[in-house]
Every structure is written in C-alpha cells, then in structure tokens.
VEXMIMI-403714 format. One record per residue (C-alpha): residue number from 1; residue in one letter; y negated, x, z. Coordinates in pm, 1 decimal. Layout:
N
<pt><k>NUM</k><r>A</r><y>Y</y><x>X</x><z>Z</z></pt>
...
% end
This chain:
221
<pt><k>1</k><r>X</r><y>-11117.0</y><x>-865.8</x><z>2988.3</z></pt>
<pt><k>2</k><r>X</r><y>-10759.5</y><x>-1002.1</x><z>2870.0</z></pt>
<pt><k>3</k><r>X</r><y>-10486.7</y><x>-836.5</x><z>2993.5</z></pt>
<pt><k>4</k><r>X</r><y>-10149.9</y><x>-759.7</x><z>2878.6</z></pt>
<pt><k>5</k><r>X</r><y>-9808.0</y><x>-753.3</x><z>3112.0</z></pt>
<pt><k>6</k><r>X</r><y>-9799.6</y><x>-373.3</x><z>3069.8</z></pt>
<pt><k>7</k><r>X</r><y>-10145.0</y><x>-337.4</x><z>3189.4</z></pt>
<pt><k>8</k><r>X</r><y>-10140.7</y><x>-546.8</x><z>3427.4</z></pt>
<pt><k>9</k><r>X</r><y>-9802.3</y><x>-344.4</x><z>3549.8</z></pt>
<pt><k>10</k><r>X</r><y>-9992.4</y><x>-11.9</x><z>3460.4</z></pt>
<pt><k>11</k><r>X</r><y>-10308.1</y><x>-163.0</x><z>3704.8</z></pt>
<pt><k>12</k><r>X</r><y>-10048.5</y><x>-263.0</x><z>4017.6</z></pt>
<pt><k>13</k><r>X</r><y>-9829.6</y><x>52.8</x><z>4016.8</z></pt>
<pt><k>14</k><r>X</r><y>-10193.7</y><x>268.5</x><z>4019.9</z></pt>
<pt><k>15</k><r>X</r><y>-10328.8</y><x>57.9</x><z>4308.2</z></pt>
<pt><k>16</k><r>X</r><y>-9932.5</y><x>125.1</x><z>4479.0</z></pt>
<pt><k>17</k><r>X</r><y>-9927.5</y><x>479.6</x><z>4485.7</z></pt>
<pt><k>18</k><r>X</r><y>-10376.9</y><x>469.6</x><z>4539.5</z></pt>
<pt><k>19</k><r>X</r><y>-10322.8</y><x>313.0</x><z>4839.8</z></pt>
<pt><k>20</k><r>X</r><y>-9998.4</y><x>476.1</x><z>4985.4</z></pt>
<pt><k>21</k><r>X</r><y>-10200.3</y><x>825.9</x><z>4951.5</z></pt>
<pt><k>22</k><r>X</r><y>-10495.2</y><x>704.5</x><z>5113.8</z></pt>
<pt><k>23</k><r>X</r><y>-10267.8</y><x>645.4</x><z>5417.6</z></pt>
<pt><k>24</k><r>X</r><y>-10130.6</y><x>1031.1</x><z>5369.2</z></pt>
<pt><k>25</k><r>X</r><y>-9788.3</y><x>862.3</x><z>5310.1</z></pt>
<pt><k>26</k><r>X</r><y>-9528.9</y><x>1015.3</x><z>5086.5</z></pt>
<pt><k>27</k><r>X</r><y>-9304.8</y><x>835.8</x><z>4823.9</z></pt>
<pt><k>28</k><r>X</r><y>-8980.2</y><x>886.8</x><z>5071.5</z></pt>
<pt><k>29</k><r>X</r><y>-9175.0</y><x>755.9</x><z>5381.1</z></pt>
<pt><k>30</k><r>X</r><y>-9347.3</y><x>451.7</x><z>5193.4</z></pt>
<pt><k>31</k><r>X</r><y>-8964.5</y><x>401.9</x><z>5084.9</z></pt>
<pt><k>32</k><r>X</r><y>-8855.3</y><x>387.9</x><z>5488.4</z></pt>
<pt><k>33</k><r>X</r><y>-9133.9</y><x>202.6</x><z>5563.0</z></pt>
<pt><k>34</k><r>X</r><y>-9042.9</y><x>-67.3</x><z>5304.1</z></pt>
<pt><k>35</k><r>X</r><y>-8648.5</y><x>-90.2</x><z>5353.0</z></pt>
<pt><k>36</k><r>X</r><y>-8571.5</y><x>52.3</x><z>5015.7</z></pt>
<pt><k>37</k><r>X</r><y>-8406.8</y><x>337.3</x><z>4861.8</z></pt>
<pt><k>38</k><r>X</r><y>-8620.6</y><x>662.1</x><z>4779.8</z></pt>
<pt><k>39</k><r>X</r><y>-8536.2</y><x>668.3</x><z>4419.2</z></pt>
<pt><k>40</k><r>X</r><y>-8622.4</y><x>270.3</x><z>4356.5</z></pt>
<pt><k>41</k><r>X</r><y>-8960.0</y><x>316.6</x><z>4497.4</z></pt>
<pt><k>42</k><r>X</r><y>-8996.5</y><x>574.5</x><z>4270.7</z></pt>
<pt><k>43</k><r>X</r><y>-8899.6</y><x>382.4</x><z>3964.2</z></pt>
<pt><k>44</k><r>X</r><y>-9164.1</y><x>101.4</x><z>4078.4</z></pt>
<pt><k>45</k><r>X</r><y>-9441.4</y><x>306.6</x><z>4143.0</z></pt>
<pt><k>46</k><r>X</r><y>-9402.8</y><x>522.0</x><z>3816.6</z></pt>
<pt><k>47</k><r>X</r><y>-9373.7</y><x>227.2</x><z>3608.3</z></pt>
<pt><k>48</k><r>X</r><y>-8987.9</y><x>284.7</x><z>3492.4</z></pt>
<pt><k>49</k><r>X</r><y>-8895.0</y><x>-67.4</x><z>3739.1</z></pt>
<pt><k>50</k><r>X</r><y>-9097.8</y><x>-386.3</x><z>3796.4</z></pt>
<pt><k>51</k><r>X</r><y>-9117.2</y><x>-537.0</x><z>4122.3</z></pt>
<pt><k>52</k><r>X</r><y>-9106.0</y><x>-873.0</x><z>4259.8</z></pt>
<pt><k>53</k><r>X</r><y>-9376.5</y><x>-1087.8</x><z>4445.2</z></pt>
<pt><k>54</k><r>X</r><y>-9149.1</y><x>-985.4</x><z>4826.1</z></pt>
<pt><k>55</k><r>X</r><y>-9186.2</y><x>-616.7</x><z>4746.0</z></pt>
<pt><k>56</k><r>X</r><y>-9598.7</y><x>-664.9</x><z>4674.0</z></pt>
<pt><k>57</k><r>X</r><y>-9612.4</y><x>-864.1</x><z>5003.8</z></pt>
<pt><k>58</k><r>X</r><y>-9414.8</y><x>-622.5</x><z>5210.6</z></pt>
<pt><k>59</k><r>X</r><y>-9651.8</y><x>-339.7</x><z>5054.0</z></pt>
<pt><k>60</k><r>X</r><y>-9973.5</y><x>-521.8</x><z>5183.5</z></pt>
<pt><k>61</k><r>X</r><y>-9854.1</y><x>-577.6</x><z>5491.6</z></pt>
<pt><k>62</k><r>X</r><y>-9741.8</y><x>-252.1</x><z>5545.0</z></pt>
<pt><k>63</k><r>X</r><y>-10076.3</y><x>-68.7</x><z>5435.7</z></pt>
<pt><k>64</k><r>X</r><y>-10306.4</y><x>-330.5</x><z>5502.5</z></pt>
<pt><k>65</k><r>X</r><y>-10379.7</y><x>-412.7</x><z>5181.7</z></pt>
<pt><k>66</k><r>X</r><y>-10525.8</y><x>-746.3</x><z>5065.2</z></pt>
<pt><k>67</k><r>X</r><y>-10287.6</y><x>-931.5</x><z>4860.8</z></pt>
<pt><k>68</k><r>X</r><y>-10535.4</y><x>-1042.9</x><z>4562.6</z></pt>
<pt><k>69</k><r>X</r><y>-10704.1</y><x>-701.5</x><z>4578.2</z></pt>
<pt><k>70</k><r>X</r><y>-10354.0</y><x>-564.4</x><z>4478.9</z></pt>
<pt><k>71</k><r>X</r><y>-10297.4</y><x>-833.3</x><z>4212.4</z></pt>
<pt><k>72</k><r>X</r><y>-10603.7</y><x>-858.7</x><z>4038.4</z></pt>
<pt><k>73</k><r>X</r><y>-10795.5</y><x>-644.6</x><z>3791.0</z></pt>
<pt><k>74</k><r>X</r><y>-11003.9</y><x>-466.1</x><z>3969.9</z></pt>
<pt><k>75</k><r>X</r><y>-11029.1</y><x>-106.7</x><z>4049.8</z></pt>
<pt><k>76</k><r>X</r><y>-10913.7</y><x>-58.3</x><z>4430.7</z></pt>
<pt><k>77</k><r>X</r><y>-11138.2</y><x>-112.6</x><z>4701.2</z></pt>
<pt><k>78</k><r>X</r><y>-11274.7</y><x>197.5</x><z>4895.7</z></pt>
<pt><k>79</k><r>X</r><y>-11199.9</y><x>412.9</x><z>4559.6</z></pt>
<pt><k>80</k><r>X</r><y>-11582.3</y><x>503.8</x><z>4543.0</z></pt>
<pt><k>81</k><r>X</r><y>-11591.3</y><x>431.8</x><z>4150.6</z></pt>
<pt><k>82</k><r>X</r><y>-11816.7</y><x>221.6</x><z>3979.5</z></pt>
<pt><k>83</k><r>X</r><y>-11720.5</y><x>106.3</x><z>3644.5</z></pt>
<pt><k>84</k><r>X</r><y>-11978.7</y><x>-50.2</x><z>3371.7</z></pt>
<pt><k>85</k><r>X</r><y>-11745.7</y><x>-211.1</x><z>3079.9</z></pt>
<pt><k>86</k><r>X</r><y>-11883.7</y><x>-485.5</x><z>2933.6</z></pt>
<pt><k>87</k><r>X</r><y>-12254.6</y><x>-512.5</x><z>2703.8</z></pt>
<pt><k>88</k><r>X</r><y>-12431.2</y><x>-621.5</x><z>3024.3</z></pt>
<pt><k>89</k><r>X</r><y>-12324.0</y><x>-310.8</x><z>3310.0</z></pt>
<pt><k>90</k><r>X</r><y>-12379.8</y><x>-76.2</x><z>2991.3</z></pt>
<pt><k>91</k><r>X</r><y>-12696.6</y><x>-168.4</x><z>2995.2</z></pt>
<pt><k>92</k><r>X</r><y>-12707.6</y><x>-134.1</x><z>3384.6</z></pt>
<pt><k>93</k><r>X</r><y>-12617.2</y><x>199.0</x><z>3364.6</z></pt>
<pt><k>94</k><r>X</r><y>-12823.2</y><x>310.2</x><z>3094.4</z></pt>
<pt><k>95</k><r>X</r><y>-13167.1</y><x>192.5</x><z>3259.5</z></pt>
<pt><k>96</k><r>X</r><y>-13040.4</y><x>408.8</x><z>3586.7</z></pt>
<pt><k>97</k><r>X</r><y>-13360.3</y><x>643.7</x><z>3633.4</z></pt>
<pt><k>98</k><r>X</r><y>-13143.4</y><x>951.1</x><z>3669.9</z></pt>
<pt><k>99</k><r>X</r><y>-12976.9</y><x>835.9</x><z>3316.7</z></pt>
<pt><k>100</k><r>X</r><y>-13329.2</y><x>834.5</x><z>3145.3</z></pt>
<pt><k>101</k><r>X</r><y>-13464.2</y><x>1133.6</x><z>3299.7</z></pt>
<pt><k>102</k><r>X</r><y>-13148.0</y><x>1374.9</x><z>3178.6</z></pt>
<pt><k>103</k><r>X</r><y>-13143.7</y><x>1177.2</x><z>2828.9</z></pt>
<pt><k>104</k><r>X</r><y>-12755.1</y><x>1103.3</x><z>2904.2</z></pt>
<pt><k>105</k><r>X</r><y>-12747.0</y><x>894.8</x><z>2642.5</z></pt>
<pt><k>106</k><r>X</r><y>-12839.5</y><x>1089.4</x><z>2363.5</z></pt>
<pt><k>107</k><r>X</r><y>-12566.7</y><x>1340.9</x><z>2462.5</z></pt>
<pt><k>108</k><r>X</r><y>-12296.8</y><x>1120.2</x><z>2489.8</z></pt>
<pt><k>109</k><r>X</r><y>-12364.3</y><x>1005.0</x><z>2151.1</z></pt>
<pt><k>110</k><r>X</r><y>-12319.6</y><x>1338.1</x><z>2038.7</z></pt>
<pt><k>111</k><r>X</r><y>-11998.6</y><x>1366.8</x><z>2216.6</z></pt>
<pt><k>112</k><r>X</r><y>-11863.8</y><x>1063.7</x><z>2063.6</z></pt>
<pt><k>113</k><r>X</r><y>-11973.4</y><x>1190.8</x><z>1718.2</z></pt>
<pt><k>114</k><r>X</r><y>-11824.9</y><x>1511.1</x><z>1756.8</z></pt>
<pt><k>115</k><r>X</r><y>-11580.5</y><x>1524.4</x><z>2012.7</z></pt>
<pt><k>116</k><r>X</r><y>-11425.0</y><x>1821.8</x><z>2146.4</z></pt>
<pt><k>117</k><r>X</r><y>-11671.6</y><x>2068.2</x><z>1939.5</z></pt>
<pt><k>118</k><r>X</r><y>-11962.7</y><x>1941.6</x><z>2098.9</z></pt>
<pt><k>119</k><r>X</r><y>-11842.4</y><x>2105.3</x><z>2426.0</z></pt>
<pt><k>120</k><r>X</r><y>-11953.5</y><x>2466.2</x><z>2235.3</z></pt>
<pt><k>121</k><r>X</r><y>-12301.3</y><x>2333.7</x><z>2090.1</z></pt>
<pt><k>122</k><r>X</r><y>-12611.2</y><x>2437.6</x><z>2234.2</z></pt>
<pt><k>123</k><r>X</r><y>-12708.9</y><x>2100.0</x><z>2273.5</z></pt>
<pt><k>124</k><r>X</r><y>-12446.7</y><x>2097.6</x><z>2585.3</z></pt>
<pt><k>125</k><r>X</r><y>-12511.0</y><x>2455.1</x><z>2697.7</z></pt>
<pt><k>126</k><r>X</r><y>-12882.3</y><x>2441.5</x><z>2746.4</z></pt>
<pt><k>127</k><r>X</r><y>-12877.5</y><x>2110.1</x><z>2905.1</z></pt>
<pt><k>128</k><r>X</r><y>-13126.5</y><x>2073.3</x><z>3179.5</z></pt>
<pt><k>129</k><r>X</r><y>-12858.2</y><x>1944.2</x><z>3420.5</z></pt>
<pt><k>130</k><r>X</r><y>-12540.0</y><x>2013.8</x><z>3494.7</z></pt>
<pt><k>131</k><r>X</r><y>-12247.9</y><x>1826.5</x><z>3275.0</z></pt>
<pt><k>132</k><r>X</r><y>-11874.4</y><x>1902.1</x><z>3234.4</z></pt>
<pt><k>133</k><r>X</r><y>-11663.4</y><x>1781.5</x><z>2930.9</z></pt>
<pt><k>134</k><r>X</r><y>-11309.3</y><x>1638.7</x><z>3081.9</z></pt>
<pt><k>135</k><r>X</r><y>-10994.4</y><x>1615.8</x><z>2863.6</z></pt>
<pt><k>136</k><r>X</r><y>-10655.1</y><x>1630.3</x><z>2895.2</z></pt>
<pt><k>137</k><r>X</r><y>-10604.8</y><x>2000.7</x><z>2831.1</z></pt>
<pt><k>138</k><r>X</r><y>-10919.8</y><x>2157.4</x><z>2917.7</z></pt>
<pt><k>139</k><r>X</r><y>-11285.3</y><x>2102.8</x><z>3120.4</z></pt>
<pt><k>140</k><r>X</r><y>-11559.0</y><x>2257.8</x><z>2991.2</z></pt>
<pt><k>141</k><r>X</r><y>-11883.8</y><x>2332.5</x><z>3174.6</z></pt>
<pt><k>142</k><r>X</r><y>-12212.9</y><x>2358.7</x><z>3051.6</z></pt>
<pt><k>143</k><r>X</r><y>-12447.9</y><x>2671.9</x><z>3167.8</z></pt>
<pt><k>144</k><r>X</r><y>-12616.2</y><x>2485.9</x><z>3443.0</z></pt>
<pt><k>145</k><r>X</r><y>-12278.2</y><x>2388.4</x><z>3652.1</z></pt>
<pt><k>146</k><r>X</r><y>-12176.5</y><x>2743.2</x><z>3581.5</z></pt>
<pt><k>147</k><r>X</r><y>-12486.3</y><x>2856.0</x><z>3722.1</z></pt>
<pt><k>148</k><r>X</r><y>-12433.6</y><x>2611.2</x><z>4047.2</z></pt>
<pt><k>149</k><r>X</r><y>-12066.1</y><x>2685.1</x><z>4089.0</z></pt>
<pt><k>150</k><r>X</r><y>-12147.8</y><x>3097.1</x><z>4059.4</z></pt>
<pt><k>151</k><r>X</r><y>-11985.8</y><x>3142.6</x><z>3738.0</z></pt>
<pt><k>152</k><r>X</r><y>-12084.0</y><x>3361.3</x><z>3502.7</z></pt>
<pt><k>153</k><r>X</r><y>-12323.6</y><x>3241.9</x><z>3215.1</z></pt>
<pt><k>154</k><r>X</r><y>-12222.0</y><x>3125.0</x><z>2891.1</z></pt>
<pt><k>155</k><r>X</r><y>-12020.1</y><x>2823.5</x><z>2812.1</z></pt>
<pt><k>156</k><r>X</r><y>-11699.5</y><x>2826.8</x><z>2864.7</z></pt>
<pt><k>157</k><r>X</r><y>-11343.7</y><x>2682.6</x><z>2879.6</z></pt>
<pt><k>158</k><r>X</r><y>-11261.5</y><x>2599.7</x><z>3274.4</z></pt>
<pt><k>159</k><r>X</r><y>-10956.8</y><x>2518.9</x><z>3485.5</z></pt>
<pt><k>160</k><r>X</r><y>-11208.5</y><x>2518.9</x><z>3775.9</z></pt>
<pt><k>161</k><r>X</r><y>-11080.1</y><x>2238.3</x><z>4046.6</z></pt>
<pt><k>162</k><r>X</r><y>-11418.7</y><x>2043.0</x><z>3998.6</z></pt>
<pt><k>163</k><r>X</r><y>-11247.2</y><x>1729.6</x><z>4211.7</z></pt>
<pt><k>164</k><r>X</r><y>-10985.8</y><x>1806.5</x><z>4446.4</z></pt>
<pt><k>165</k><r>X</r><y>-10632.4</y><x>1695.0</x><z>4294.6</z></pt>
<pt><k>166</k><r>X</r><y>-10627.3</y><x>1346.0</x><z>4462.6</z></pt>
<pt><k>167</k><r>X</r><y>-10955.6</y><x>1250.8</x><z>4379.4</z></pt>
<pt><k>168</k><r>X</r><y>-10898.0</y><x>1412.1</x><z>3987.1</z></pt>
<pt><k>169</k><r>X</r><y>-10568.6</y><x>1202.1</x><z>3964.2</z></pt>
<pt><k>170</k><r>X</r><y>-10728.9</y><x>874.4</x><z>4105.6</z></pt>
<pt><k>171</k><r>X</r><y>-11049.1</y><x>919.2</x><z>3886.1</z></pt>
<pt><k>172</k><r>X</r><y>-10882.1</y><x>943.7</x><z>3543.9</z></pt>
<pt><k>173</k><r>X</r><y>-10603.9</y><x>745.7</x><z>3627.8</z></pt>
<pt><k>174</k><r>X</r><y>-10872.5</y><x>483.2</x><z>3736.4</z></pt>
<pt><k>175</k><r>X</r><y>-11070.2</y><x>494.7</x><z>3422.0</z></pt>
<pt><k>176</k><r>X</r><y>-10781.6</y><x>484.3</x><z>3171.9</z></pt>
<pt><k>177</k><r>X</r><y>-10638.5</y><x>180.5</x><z>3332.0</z></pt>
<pt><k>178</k><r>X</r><y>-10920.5</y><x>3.6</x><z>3293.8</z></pt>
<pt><k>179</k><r>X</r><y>-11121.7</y><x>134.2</x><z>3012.0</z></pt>
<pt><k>180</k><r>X</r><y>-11424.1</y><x>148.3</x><z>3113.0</z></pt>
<pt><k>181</k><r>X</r><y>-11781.7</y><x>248.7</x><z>2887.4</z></pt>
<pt><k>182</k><r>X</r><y>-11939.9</y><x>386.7</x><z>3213.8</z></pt>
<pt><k>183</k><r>X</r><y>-11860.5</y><x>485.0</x><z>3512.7</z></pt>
<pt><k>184</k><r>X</r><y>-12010.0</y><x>622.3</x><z>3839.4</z></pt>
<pt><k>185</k><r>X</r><y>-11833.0</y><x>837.5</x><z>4105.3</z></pt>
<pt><k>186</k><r>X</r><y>-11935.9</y><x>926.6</x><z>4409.0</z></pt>
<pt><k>187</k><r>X</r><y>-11788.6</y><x>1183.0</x><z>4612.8</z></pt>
<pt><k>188</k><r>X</r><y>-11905.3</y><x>1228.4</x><z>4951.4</z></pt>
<pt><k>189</k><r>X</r><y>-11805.3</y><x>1575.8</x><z>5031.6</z></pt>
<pt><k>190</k><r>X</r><y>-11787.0</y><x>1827.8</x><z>4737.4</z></pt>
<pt><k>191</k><r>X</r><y>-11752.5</y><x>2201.6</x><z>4831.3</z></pt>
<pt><k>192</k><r>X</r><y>-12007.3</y><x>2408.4</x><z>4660.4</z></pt>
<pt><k>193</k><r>X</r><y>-11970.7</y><x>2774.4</x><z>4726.0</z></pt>
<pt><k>194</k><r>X</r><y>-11888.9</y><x>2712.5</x><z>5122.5</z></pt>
<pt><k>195</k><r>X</r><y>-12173.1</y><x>2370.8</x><z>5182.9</z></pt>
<pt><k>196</k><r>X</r><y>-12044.6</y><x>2064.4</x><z>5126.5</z></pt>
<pt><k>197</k><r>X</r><y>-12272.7</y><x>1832.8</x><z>4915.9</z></pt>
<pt><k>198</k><r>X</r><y>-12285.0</y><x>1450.0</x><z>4845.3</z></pt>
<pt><k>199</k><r>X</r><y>-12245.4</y><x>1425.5</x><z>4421.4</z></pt>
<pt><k>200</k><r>X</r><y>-12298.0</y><x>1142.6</x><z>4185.8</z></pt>
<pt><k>201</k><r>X</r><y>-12104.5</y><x>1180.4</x><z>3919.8</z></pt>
<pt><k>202</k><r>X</r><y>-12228.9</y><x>971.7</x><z>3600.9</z></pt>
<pt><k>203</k><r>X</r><y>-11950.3</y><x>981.8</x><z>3337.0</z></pt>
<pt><k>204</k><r>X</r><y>-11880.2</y><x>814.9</x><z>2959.4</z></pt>
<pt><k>205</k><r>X</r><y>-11550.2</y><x>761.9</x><z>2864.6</z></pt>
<pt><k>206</k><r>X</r><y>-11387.4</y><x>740.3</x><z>2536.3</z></pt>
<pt><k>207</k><r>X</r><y>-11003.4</y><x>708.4</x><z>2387.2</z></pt>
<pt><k>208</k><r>X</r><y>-10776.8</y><x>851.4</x><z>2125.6</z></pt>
<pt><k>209</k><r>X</r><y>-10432.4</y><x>805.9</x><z>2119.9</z></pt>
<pt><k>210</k><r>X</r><y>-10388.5</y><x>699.7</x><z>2483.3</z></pt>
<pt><k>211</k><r>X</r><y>-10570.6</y><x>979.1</x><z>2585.1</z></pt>
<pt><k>212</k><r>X</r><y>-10916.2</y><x>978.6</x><z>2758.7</z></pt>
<pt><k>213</k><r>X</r><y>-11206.4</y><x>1226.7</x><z>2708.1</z></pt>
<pt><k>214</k><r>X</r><y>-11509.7</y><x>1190.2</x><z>2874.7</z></pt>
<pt><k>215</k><r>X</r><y>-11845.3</y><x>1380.4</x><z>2907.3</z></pt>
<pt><k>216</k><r>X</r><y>-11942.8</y><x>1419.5</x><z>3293.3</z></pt>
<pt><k>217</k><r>X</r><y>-12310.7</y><x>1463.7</x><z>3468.2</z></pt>
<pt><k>218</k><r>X</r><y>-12352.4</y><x>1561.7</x><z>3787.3</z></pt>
<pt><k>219</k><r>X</r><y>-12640.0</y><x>1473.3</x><z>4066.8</z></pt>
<pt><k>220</k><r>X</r><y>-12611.9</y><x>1712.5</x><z>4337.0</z></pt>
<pt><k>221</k><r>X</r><y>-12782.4</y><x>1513.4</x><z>4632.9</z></pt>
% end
C-alpha cells in the first residue's frame, strides 16, 4: 500500500497520542516528560507541526515504544484490531465461519448499495445477530443488540456508548488511517447490563468524503 507524506504523518501522530494514552499520560505530562513546551506537543500530535527523527526517538524511549513499530505502516501493536485490506485478507475474512453463518456479506453489500437508509430496512432489523451501523453523526442498532443491551424494540437511532471513548476514538481513528476492507476488533471486557463479556467485533468499512461509515457485527463470547 503506497503511502503519501500526509499519511504517513496522519499514521505517526495516531500511533503518538495511541501510545501516550495507553500509558494514562496526558498531553501536558507527555510534554514534561519529553522537554518540550505543552502547546508544541500539541501541534505535533494533532498534525498542525511535523516532528523530527530526535523527537520520535525521545518518544520511544520514553514509552517504550519500538522505533520501526512507530515508523512504519502498521496499525500499533497491542491495539487488538485486525485489519483485512488487500484481495487476499478479504478473502480471509470472508471464509471466517462466524462470517458465513450470519451471511455478513450479503448485508454489507446492501450497506454499500444503500448507505445510510439501509440502517431502517428490515433486512437490518430482523437480522439474526446483533449489528450496529457506525457513522459520523449517528449509530444505529439493529433489534437484536437492542434486545441484548435492554433497549426497547424497534430500530432505532442510538448515542448508546457501545465502546468506551478510548477504545471508540482508537477504533475509527485506526481504520480511517489505514483504510481498511475488513476489520476485526476484539474487546476483552465489554459491560453488558452489569457482566462483563469478551466481544468480537467483525466490521466493513467504507468512505465518502473523508468520512468513514461502517456496518458492525457483534459475537458476544
């Protein structure tokens, strides 16, 4: 996958601020911690100022961080995320047994075909399993997940936290920078009505305008 400066900027400044809140370290600390003022560091790791090869090295060495896992173009390690991108890992994913047994790909066709609207078919609704629509603006659920998260029935719009904020922010932000078909998520400790469950969560991904939408299904385990 070629790689332009910006996204190759765009993939650094992601793995910067991944990494610093996996350590529970905030912008002004990570600032301290790296002999620099509060407001560059946030210039660098927002994108607005680049940074040279002595502020990378510092980083690593201050969060442990493997030099070349920083640099290259590769989602960050311990991120639990899966991506399937080129014809190959599509492929990959699609044989997964859970894939064929929900007929995931079928819907996500749909999706693609008719974006946003398919979130109100019944098609989605009355899905055996439970699926979520993400976009910028809105989630929607499907009747199952409703069902599991002790919603009331019917299809419907949702602001529900289905990740926690940090793992929402490094999901998406994950998958736009690096455009995945496919991805796979797994989140070791989801909160289900008070029990905390393992989930798989089996997502397609598609663009528009530098936006990403993508049609979600869950595996409670």
């Amino acid at each position: 996958m070629k790689n332009s400066p910006e996204q190759t900027l765009k993939r650094v400044v992601f793995k910067l601020r991944f990494y610093r809140e996996s350590a529970n370290v905030s912008q002004r600390e990570a600032a301290e911690k790296l002999n620099i003022g509060h407001r560059s560091y946030q210039r660098i790791e927002s994108g607005e100022a680049s940074c040279d090869i002595s502020f990378l090295h510092r980083f690593c060495l201050t969060f442990n961080v493997d030099f070349i896992d920083l640099a290259c173009p590769n989602p960050p390690k311990n991120s639990n995320i899966d991506l399937f991108i080129n014809k190959e890992e599509q492929i990959i994913f699609e044989k997964m047994q859970f894939v064929k047994e929900t007929n995931f790909k079928n819907l996500v066709s749909s999706f693609e075909t008719h974006s946003l609207s398919f979130g109100e078919t019944e098609l989605f609704a009355e899905a055996e399993h439970p699926f979520c629509i993400w976009t910028p603006n809105k989630n929607i659920v499907n009747n199952n997940l409703l069902e599991l998260l002790g919603k009331s029935n019917n299809t419907t719009n949702s602001n529900m936290p289905l990740l926690l904020r940090d793992e929402k922010i490094n999901a998406l932000d994950c998958l736009y920078y690096y455009r995945p078909k496919y991805s796979l998520k797994k989140i070791v400790n989801y909160n289900l009505n008070g029990t905390h469950k393992p989930i798989d969560l089996f997502s397609a991904h598609f663009y528009e305008k530098n936006e990403v939408k993508s049609i979600s299904l869950l595996k409670f385990n």
